[in-house]
C-alpha positions as CSV (number, residue, x, y, z in Angstrom):
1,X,-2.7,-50.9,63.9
2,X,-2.4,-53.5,60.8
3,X,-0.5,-56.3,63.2
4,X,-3.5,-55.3,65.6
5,X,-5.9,-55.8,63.0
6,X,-3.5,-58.8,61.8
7,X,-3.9,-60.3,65.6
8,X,-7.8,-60.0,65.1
9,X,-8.7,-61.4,61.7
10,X,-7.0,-64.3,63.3
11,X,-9.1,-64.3,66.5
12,X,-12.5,-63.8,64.6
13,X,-11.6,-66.4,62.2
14,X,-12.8,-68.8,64.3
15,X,-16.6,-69.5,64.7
16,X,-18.0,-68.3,67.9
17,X,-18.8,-72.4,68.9
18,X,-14.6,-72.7,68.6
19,X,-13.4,-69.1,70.8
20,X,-15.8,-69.1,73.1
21,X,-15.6,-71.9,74.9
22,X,-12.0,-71.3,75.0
23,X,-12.0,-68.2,76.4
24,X,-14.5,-70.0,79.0
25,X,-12.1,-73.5,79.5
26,X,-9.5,-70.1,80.4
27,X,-11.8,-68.3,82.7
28,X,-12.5,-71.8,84.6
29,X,-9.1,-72.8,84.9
30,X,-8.3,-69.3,86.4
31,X,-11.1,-69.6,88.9
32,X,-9.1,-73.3,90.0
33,X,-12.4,-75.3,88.9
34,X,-9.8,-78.2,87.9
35,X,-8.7,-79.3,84.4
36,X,-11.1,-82.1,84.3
37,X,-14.0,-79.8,85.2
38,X,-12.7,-76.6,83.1
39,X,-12.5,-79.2,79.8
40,X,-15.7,-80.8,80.2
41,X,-17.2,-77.6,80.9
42,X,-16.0,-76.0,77.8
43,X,-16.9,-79.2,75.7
44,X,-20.0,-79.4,76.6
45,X,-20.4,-75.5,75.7
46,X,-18.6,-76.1,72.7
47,X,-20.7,-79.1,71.4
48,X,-23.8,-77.1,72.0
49,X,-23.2,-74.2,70.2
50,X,-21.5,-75.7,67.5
51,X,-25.1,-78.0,67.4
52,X,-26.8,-74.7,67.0
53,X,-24.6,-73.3,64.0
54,X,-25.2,-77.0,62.5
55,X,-29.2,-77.0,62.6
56,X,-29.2,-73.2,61.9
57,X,-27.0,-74.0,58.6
58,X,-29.3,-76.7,58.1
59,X,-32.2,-74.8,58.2
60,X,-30.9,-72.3,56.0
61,X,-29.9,-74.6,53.4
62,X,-33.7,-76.6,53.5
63,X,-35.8,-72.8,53.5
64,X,-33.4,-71.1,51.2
65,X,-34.5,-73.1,48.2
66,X,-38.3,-73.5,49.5
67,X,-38.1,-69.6,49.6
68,X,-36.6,-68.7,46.6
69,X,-38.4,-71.0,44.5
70,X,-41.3,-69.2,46.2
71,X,-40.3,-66.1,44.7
72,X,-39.6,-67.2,41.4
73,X,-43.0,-69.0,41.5
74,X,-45.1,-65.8,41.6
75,X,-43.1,-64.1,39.4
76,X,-41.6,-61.7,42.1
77,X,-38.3,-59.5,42.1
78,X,-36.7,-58.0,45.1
79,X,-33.4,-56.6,43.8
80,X,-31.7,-56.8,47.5
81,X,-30.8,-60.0,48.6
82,X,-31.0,-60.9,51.9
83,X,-27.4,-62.8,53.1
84,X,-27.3,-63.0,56.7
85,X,-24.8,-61.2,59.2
86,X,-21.7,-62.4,57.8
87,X,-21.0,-59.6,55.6
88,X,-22.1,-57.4,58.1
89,X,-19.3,-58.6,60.6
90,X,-16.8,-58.7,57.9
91,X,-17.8,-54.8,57.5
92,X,-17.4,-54.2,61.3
93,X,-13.9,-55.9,61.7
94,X,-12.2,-54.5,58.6
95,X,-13.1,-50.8,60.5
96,X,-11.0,-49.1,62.1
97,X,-12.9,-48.7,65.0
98,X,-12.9,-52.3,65.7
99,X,-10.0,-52.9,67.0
100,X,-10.2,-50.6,69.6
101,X,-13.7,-51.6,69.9
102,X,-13.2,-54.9,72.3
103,X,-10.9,-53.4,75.3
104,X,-13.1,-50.3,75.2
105,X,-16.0,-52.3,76.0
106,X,-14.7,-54.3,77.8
107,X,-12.7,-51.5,80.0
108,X,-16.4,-49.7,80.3
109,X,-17.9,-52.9,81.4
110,X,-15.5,-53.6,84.5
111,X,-15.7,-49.2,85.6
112,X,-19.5,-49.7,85.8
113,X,-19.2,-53.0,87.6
114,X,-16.5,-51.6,90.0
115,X,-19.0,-48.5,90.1
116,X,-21.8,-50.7,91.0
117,X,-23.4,-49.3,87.9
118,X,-24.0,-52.5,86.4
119,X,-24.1,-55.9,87.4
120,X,-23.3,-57.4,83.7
121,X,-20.7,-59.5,82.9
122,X,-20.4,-59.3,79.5
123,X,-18.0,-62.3,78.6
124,X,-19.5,-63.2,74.8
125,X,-16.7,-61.3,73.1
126,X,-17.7,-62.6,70.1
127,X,-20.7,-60.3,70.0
128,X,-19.1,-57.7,70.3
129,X,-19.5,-57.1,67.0
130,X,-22.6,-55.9,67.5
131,X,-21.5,-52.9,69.0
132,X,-18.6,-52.5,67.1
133,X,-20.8,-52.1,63.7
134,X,-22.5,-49.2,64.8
135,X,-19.3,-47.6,65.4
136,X,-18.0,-48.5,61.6
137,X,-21.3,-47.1,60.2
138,X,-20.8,-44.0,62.2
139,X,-17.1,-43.8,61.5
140,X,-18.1,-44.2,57.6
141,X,-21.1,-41.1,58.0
142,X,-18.8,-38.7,60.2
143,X,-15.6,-39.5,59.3
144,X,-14.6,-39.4,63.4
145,X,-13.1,-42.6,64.4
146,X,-14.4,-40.9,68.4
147,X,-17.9,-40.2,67.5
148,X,-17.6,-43.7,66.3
149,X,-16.0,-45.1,69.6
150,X,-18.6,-42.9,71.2
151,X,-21.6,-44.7,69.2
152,X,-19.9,-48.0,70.1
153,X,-20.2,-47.2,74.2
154,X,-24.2,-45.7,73.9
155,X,-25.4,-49.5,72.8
156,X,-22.7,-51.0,74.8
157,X,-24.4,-49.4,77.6
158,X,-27.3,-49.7,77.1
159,X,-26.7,-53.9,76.3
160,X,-25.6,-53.7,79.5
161,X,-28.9,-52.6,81.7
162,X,-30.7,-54.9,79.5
163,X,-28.9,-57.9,80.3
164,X,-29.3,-57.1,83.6
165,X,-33.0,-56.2,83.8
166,X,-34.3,-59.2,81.8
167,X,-32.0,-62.0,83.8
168,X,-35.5,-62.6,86.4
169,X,-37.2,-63.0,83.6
170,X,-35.0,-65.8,82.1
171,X,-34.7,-67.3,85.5
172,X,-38.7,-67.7,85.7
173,X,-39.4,-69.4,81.9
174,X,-36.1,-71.3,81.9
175,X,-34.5,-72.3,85.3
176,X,-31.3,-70.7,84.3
177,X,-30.1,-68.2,87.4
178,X,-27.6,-65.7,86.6
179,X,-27.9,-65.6,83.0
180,X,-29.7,-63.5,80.4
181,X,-28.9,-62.7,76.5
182,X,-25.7,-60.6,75.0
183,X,-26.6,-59.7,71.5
184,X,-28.0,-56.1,71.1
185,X,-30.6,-57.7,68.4
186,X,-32.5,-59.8,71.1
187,X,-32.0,-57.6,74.1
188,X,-32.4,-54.4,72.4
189,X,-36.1,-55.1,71.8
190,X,-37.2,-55.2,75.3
191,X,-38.6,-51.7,75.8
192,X,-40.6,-52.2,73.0
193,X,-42.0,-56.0,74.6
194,X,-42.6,-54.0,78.0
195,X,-44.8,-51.5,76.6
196,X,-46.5,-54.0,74.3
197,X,-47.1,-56.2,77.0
198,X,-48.4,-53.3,79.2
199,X,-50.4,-52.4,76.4
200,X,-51.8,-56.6,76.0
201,X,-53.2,-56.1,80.0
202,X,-55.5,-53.3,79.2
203,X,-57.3,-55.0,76.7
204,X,-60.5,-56.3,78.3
205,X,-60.7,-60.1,76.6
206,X,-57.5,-60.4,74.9
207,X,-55.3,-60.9,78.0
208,X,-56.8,-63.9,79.1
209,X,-55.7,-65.1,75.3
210,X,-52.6,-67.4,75.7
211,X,-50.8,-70.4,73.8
212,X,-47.8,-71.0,75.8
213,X,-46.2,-74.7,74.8
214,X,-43.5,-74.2,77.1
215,X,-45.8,-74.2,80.2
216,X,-48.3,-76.9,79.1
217,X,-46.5,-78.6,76.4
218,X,-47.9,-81.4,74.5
219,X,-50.0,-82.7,77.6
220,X,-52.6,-79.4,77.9
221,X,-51.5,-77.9,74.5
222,X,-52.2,-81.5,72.3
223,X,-49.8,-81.4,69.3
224,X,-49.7,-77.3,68.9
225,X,-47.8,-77.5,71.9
226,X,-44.5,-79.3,70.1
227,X,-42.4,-77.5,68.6
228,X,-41.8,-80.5,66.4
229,X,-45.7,-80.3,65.0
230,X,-45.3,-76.8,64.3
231,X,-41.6,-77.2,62.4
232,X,-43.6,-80.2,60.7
233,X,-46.9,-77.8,59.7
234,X,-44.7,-75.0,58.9
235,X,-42.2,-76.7,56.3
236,X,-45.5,-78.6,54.5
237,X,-46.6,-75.0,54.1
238,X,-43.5,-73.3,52.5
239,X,-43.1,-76.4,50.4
240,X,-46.5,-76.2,49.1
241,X,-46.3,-72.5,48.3
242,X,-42.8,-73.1,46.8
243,X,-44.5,-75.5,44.1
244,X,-42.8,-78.7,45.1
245,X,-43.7,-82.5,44.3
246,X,-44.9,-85.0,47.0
247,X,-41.4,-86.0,47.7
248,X,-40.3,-82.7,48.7
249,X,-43.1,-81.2,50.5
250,X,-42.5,-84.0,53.2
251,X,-38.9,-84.1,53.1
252,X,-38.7,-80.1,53.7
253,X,-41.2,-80.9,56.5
254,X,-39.4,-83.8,58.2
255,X,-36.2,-81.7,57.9
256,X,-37.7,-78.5,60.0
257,X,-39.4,-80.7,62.5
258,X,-35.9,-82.1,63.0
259,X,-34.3,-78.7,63.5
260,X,-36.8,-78.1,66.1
261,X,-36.2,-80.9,67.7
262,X,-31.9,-80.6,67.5
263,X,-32.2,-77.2,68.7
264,X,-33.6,-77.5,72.4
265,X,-31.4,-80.3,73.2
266,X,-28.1,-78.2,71.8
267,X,-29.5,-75.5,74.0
268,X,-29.6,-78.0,77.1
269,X,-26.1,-78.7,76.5
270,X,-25.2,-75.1,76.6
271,X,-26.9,-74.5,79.7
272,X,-25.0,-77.7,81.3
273,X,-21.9,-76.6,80.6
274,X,-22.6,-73.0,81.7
275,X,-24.2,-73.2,85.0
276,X,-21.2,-74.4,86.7
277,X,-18.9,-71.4,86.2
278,X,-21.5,-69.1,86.0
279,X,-21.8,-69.8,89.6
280,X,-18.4,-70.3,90.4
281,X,-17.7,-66.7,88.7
282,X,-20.3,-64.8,90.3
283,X,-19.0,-65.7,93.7
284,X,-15.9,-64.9,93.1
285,X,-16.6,-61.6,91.7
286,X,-18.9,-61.1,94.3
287,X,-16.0,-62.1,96.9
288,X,-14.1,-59.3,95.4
289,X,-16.9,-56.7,95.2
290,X,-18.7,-57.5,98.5
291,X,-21.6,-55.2,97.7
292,X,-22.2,-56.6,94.1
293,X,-24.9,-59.2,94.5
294,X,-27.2,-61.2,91.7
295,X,-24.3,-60.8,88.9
296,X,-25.7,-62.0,85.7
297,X,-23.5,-62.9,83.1
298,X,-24.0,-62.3,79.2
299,X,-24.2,-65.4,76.7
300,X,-25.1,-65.7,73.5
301,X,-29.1,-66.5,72.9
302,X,-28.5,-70.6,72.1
303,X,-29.3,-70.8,75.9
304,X,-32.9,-69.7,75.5
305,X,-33.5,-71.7,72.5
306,X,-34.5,-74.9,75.1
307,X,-38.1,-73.0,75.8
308,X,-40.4,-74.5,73.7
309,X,-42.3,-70.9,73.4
310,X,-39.2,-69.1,71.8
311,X,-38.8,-72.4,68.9
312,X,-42.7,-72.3,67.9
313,X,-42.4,-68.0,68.1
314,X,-39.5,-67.4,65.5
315,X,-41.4,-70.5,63.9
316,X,-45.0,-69.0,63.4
317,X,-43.1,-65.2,62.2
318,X,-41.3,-66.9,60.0
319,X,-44.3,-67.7,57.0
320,X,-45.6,-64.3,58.5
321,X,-42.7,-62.4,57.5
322,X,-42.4,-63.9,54.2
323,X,-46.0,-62.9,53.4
324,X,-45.6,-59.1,54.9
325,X,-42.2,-58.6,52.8
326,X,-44.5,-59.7,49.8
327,X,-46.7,-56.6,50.2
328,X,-45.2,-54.5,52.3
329,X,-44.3,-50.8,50.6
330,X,-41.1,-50.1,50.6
331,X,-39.6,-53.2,51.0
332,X,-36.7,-54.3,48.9
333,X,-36.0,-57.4,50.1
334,X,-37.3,-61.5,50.6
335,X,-35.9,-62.8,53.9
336,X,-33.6,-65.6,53.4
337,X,-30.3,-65.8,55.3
338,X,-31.6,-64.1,58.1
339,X,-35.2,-65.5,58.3
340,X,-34.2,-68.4,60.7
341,X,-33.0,-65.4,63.2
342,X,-36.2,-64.7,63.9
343,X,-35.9,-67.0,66.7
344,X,-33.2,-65.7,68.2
345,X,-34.3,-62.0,68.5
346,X,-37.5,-62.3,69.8
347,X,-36.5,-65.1,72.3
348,X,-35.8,-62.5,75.1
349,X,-39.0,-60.9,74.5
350,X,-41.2,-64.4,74.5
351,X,-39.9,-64.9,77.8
352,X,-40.7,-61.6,79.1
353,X,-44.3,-62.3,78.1
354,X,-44.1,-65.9,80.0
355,X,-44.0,-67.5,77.0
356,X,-47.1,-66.4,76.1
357,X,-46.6,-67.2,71.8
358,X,-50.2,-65.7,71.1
359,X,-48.6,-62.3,72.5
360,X,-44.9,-62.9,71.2
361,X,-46.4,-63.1,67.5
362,X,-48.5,-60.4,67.6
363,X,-45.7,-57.9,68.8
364,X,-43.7,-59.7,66.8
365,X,-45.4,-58.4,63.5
366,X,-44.2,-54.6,63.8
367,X,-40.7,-55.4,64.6
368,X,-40.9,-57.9,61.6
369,X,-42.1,-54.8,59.5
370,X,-39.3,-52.2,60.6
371,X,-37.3,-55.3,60.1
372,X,-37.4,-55.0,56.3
373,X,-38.0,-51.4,55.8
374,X,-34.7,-50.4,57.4
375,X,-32.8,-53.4,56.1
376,X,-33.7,-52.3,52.7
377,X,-32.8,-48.8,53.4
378,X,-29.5,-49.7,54.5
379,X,-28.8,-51.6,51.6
380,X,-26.7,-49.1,49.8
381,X,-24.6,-48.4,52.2
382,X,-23.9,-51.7,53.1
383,X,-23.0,-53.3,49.9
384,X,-20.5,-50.1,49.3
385,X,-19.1,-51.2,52.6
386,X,-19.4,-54.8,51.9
387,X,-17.4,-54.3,48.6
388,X,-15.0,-51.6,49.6
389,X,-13.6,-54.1,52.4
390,X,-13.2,-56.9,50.3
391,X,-16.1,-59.1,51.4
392,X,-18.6,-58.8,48.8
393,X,-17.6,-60.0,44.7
394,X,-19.6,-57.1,42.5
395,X,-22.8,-59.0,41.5
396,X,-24.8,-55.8,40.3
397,X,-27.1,-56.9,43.4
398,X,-27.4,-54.8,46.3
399,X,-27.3,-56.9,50.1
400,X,-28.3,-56.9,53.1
401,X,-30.0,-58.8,56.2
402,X,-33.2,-59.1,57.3
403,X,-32.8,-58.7,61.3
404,X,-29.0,-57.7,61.7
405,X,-29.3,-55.2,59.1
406,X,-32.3,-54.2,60.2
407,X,-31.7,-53.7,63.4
408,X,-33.4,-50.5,65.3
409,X,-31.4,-49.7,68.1
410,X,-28.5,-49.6,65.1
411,X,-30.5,-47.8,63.1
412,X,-31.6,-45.5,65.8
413,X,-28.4,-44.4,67.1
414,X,-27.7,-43.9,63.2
415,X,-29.5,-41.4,62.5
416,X,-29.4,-39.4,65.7
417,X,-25.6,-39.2,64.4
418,X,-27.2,-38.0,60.8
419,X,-29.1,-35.2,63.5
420,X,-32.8,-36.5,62.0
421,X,-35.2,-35.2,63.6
422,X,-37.6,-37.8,64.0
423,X,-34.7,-40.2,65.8
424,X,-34.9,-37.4,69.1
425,X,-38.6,-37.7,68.9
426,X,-37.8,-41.6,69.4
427,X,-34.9,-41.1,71.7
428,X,-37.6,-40.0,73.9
429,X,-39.8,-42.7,73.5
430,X,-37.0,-45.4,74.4
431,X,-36.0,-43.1,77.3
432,X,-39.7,-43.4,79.1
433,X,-40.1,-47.3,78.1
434,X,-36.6,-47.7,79.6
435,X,-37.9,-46.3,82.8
436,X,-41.1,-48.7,82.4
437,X,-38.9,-51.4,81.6
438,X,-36.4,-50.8,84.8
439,X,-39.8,-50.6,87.0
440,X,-40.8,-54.4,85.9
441,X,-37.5,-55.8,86.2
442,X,-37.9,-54.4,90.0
443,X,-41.1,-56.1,90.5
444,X,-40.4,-59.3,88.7
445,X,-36.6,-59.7,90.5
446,X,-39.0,-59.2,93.7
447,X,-41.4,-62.1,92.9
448,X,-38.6,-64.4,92.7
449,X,-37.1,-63.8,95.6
450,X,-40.6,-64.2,97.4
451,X,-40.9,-67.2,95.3
């Protein structure tokens, strides 16, 4: 077990913009795409993501001070501080569980695809973490490294369907066939955007409402429809409320407009280099498993990030959420490392709402707020876990992360393992949206293929 876990430090040392596309330069190469192609391919994939991680870190690094300063402004004190997911994937890989974690998944993922029970093909391995901390925090509460396996396979699963079920919808707002988004924390949400957007229909008025700047862009839209004008309004606006001078108020601004403009073209690149051997890969598979047709294959979320609804989305929630954790009861925590996330985890849901940003932002408000109400709940028992495996220094503050750590599919499955009653009450609410959710992917897959 310690030279397995020896063997895995190693692999999840490097970022996810380095493995990735070498596990993907190995996948092409075995499907006889040619050196040339298979490097070029993987380059492209690599450049783009590691694109992503540099705007994202640059983002981070231009809010973070806008935000704190914010806080020490007003004279507030949130005694957990918000650090992103890295601790939370150091937590997850010093686990026991973890280990055992990726050929579990990825074991279950070829029985239901050889069962015809899923047409997934989860290939991001470096989200597996995702999974794989549920079954740490499990293993932690029960002390059963198999109720902890156990946990691991439920959201495994259920990634799975949801991958699968929202692929149409990616194809629609993005061109991009065969693909949908791996991470549990953006597909996760998509019973709750179904029955939101059912909900959105039935109001007489409001569902004729609609901003979409990925449809219209800055032709029908004027300047609201650039992402750029948005990043540009939005950074004035936390630089202003932050106290800054001249100078930095349009400095922070310039910088965020040019993150939203980086973002969409790293995004392009991903996309390039992934269509190829998604293609190539689903019809060999398909070859192999003659009755297994539309495969879709799991990526991580950079792909969407092209789609000019899903930049000004996590855009617009971002000041939103920043104002909510200010008054919200119960809440611990300011978002900080995180914050940017927000437009990764609702870009799945923006789409399924045809990049509709009016609708994307107004569901996007309760997640926001269950966002930082379990995040700061959790904090205990993450900075015990965080210091306990060596990856936090003792600071006397507690930590946590806005969206990864307060995720609700995590925190759901949880509690149901703490027997709550309220999570079997909710259980049943995700089972019937699940079943709402399954009935729109059936009548949105058959609208593309009548065009």
């Amino acid at each position: 077990m310690d030279r397995i876990n020896a063997i895995l430090d190693l692999f999840f040392s490097f970022k996810a913009y380095v493995m990735l596309p070498i596990i993907i330069f190995a996948i092409a190469l075995i499907l006889r795409m040619g050196l040339r192609h298979s490097l070029l391919i993987s380059l492209r994939l690599a450049v783009g993501f590691a694109s992503v991680f540099i705007a994202f870190d640059f983002f981070v690094d231009t809010i973070g001070p806008a935000v704190e300063s914010i806080s020490r402004v007003r004279g507030l004190d949130f005694p957990v501080l918000d650090v992103g997911w890295p601790p939370l994937a150091a937590i997850t890989w010093a686990s026991p569980v973890a280990p055992v974690s990726i050929p579990l998944i990825l074991g279950m993922n070829l029985l239901l695809l050889a069962l015809g029970l899923t047409r997934t093909i989860y290939i991001d391995i470096w989200n597996y973490w995702h999974f794989a901390l549920i079954g740490a925090l499990v293993d932690n509460l029960t002390g059963s490294f198999w109720l902890g396996l156990v946990a691991v396979l439920l959201l495994a699963v259920y990634s799975f369907k949801l991958i699968e079920w929202t692929a149409p919808d990616v194809e629609r707002e993005t061109g991009l066939s065969g693909i949908s988004a791996s991470p549990v924390s953006v597909n996760g949400l998509i019973p709750y955007a179904v029955v939101m957007d059912g909900l959105f229909e039935r109001i007489p008025g409001f569902r004729k409402l609609e901003y979409n700047p990925s449809r219209h862009g800055e032709g029908k839209s004027g300047l609201l429809g650039e992402p750029m004008i948005i990043g540009l309004l939005i950074g004035l606006l936390l630089s202003l409320a932050a106290g800054y001078d001249i100078k930095g108020v349009l400095e922070t601004g310039i910088h965020i407009a040019a993150v939203m403009f980086l973002l969409p073209v790293a995004s392009g690149l991903i996309g390039e280099g992934m269509q190829p051997i998604t293609v190539q890969l689903r019809e060999k598979v398909e070859a192999r498993f003659p009755g297994r047709r539309n495969l879709v294959i799991a990526l991580d979320t950079g792909i969407l990030m092209k789609n000019r609804s899903v930049m000004v989305t996590g855009l617009i929630l971002m000041p939103i959420a920043l104002v909510i954790s200010l008054v919200l009861p119960g809440n611990r925590t300011l978002p900080l490392g995180d914050l940017p996330n927000l437009i990764s985890v609702m870009a799945l849901s923006v789409l399924l709402f045809r990049g509709n940003v009016f609708r994307a932002v107004i569901a996007g408000i309760p997640v926001v707020v269950t966002y930082l109400l379990i995040a700061s709940k959790m904090a205990p028992l993450f900075t015990a876990l965080a210091a306990e495996g060596g990856a936090l220094e003792t600071t006397g503050m507690e930590i946590t992360a806005f969206t990864d750590g307060g995720n609700q599919m995590r925190f759901l499955v949880y509690e149901l393992f703490q027997g709550k009653i309220w999570s079997l009450f909710a259980l049943a609410l995700l089972l019937i949206s699940l079943f709402f959710t399954w009935k729109r992917y059936k009548r949105t897959a058959g609208e593309l293929q009548t065009g």
